[in-house]
Phi, psi and omega in degrees: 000128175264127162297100171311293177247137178301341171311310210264352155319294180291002190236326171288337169291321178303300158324316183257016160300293204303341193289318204299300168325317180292300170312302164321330179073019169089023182279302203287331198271343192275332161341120163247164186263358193230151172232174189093206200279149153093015171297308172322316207278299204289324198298332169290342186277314168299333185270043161262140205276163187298154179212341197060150145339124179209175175258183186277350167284018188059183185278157190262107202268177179055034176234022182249132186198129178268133175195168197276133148218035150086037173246092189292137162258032198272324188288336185304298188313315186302291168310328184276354171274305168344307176302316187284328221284330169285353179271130142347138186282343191272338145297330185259338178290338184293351189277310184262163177212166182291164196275006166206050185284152194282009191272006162287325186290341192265018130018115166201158147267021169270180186263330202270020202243158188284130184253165165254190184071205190254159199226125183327321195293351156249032181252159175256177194309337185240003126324274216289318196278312196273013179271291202294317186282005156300330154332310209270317224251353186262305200279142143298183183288328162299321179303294182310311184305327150352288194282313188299309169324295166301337157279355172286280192334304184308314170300344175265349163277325175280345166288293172300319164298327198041061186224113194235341169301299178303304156216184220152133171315277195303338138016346237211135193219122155322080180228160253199098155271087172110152211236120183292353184283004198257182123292356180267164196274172197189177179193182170210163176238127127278118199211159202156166163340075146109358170237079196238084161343034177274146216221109175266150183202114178252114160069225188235053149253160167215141178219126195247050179225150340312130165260105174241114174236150184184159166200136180223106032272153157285353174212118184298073221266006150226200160087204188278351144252047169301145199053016115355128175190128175240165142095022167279328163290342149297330146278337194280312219265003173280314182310314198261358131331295197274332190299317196259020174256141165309185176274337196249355155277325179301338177280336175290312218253301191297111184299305186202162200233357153255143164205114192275331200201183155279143207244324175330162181244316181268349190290192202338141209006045172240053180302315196249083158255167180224112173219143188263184194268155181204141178091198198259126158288127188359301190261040128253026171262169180268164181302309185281355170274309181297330170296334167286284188319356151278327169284335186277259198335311209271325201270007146247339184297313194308337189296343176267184180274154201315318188283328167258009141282313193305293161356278189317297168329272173019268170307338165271279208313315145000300214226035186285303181319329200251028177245116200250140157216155186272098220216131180260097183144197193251178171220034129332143170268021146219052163298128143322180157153185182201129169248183153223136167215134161215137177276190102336300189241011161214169180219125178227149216212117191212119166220126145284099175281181193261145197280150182236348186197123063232335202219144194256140182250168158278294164304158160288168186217147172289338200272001206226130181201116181225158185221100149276137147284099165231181184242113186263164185058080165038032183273333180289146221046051134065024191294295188310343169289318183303290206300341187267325209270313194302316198304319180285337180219121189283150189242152165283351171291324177310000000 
């Protein structure tokens, strides 16, 4: 068959993804692609069908809505075709999958799993611009340096180990759901090592969840990125949360005031939890409490680009009374510890981990850090939005 154009090239792959998935019978995309230990495990946590973060009440509905919010995504789109268009046609079939392949899910922060897409570490120079500036047209300006950083970090960590297989700056891989030259929704991932994105995009919606940003080290204080350093605000403003509660709210919100191990809950192929609300809620703070508890929610919501963190806000401040957090550890400034804030519509998860590289620890550390973001009640990746765009525009997967 002759391409008049690499566009139609790229929409015919796209077309004939979804055909093979549809012919198969959702058999091929259950497929796994990755490997090492403990594959089993994750691979059964993927063949369940999605549900999202839910309480034992099950999900809670109607708290999603496609609707216009006059924040153009024309610029995501642009770049990302800017992105396919420098890529090899043999990079770009490893790159896109239909917009709605189980391949959002396979995710992971350990370092040892095969990733897909493309991977900075084989990009040339006007690859790698046009990888970041899609980064840069999604993300804020704190976000992206975020991400650069934690990709800095990771090479300094490949430094200590004197491990350059494993981790390492360039590490990071790229995949492309769904086709941006189109009007139909469509996202992209990023993924790797202490970093991962996805980024779903309907119309001029964005829904920028699962978010895994973390690093270990957190500050790079020799090598080839010395002073480097991330996630201290993230940890400083949940410390002056639990800092501003009485003692008799701190009694409320603190699960336990030891904490022996790690406590996230939500990272990698933990699409489906049933987790209930814990600690004190939102309207039982004070005015100057909830105002933290908001500067703590913007300084992850703020890693997208502004006008569509301001959205986002939005939609959290809706459910603030009903946002509850949660805190594991001591509250000292220089406590381990684990917080939670959870919504209707958002989950956020800050653990201080037990060290694993250069040297496996007993303890938690300050020096070891993940952080997730999610959208609970079946929002992440932009699913429940896809479910809504499908009942109105029929799909064959349906």
């Amino acid at each position: 068959m002759f391409f008049q154009s690499r566009r139609q090239l790229l929409s015919v792959l796209i077309a004939s993804a979804t055909t093979v998935l549809v012919a198969s019978a959702w058999v091929v995309s259950q497929q796994p692609r990755r490997r090492g230990p403990g594959r089993g495990a994750d691979q059964t946590l993927l063949n369940a069908p999605y549900v999202g973060i839910v309480t034992s009440t099950g999900v809670e509905r109607d708290l999603f809505h496609i609707k216009p919010t006059g924040v153009s995504t024309e610029k995501v789109r642009d770049a990302a075709n800017a992105f396919l268009d420098v890529l090899t046609d043999e990079q770009v079939q490893r790159t896109m999958y239909p917009v709605d392949d189980l391949e959002w899910r396979k995710w992971d922060n350990r370092h040892f799993y095969q990733r897909q897409g493309v991977g900075f570490d084989e990009m040339n120079e006007d690859q790698r611009e046009a990888a970041f500036g899609l980064l840069a047209s999604s993300l804020s300006a704190k976000g992206l340096k975020k991400t650069k950083d934690i990709m800095r970090l990771n090479g300094t960590l490949a430094e200590l180990c004197n491990n350059f297989e494993e981790y390492g700056q360039w590490l990071y891989w790229i995949t492309i759901m769904g086709d941006p030259a189109g009007d139909g929704p469509w996202g992209w991932q990023l993924d790797g090592h202490h970093v991962i994105v996805n980024y779903f995009v309907l119309g001029d919606q964005v829904v920028m969840s699962p978010v895994f940003m973390g690093s270990e080290p957190v500050h790079a204080v020799d090598g080839e990125f010395k002073g480097t350093i991330v996630m201290q605000d993230e940890q400083d403003l949940g410390l002056r949360v639990i800092q501003s509660l009485t003692d008799e709210q701190q009694a409320i919100a603190i699960l336990m005031r030891d904490k022996p191990g790690n406590n996230n809950l939500t990272e990698a192929y933990k699409d489906n939890v049933t987790l209930d609300y814990a600690g004190i809620r939102g309207s039982a703070l004070e005015p100057n409490q909830r105002q933290l508890l908001l500067d703590l929610i913007r300084e992850y919501v703020g890693n997208m680009r502004d006008k569509h963190a301001q959205i986002r806000m939005q939609e959290v401040e809706q459910h603030l009374d009903r946002t509850y957090f949660c805190w594991i550890g001591g509250t000292q400034s220089d406590s381990v510890y684990y917080y939670r804030v959870h919504s209707p519509v958002i989950l956020i998860e800050f653990d201080h981990q037990r060290r694993v590289a250069p040297f496996r620890g007993r303890l938690p550390t300050r020096d070891h850090i993940h952080t997730v973001v999610r959208t609970p009640n079946g929002n992440d990746y932009g699913k429940d939005l896809l479910r809504q765009h499908y009942e109105s525009h029929p799909h064959p997967h349906q």
